[in-house]
C-alpha positions as CSV (number, residue, x, y, z in Angstrom):
1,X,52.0,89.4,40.1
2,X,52.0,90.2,36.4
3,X,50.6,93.1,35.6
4,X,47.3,91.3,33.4
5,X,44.4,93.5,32.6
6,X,41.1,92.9,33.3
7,X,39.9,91.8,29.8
8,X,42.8,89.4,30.1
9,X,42.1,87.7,33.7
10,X,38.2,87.5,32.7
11,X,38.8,86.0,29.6
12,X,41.1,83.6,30.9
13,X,38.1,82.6,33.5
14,X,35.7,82.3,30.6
15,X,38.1,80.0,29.0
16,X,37.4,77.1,31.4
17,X,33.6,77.1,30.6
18,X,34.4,77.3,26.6
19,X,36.1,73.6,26.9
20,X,32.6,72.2,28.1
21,X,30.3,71.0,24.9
22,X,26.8,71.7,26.4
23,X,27.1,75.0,27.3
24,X,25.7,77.7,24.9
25,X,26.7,81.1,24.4
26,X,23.6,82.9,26.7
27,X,25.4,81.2,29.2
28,X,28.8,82.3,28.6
29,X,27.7,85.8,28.4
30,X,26.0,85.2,31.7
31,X,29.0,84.3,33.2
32,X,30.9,87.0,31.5
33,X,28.4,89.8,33.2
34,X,29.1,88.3,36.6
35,X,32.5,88.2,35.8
36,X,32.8,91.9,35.4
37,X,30.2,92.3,37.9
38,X,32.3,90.4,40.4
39,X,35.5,92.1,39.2
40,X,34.2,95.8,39.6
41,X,33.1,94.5,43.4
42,X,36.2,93.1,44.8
43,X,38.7,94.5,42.2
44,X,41.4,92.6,40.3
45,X,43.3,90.4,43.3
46,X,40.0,89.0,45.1
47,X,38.7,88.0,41.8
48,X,41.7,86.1,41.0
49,X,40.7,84.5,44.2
50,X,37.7,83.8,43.2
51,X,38.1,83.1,40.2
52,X,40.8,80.0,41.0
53,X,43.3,82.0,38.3
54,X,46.6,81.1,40.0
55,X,49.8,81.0,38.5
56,X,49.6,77.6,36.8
57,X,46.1,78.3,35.5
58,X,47.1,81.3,34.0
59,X,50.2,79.5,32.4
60,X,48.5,77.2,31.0
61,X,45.7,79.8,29.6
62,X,48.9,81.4,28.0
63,X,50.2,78.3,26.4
64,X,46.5,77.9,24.5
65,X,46.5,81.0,23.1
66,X,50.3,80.5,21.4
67,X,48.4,77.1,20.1
């Protein structure tokens, strides 16, 4: 596994819910705080896990940001 920081994985989780029109930011900072939350629990692998980043997702989070 890459080495990706922890801005960089919860970012790229964030970056699902910033495609969907209706959601405001109060609730993306929400989910940001359990983000880190869940990512100072279970540390960097389990939230990949549950956070759904695998390697494709993250590939394709890469590509946007060279958009």
């Amino acid at each position: 596994m890459a080495g990706y920081t922890r801005e960089f994985l919860i970012d790229a989780y964030l970056w699902r819910f910033t495609k969907i029109p209706s959601i405001g930011i109060e609730q993306l900072l929400d989910l940001e705080r359990i983000a880190n939350k869940t990512y100072d629990t279970y540390g960097k692998d389990k939230f990949r896990d549950y956070a759904s980043l695998d390697a494709e997702y993250i590939r394709n989070y890469k590509a946007s940001l060279k958009r």
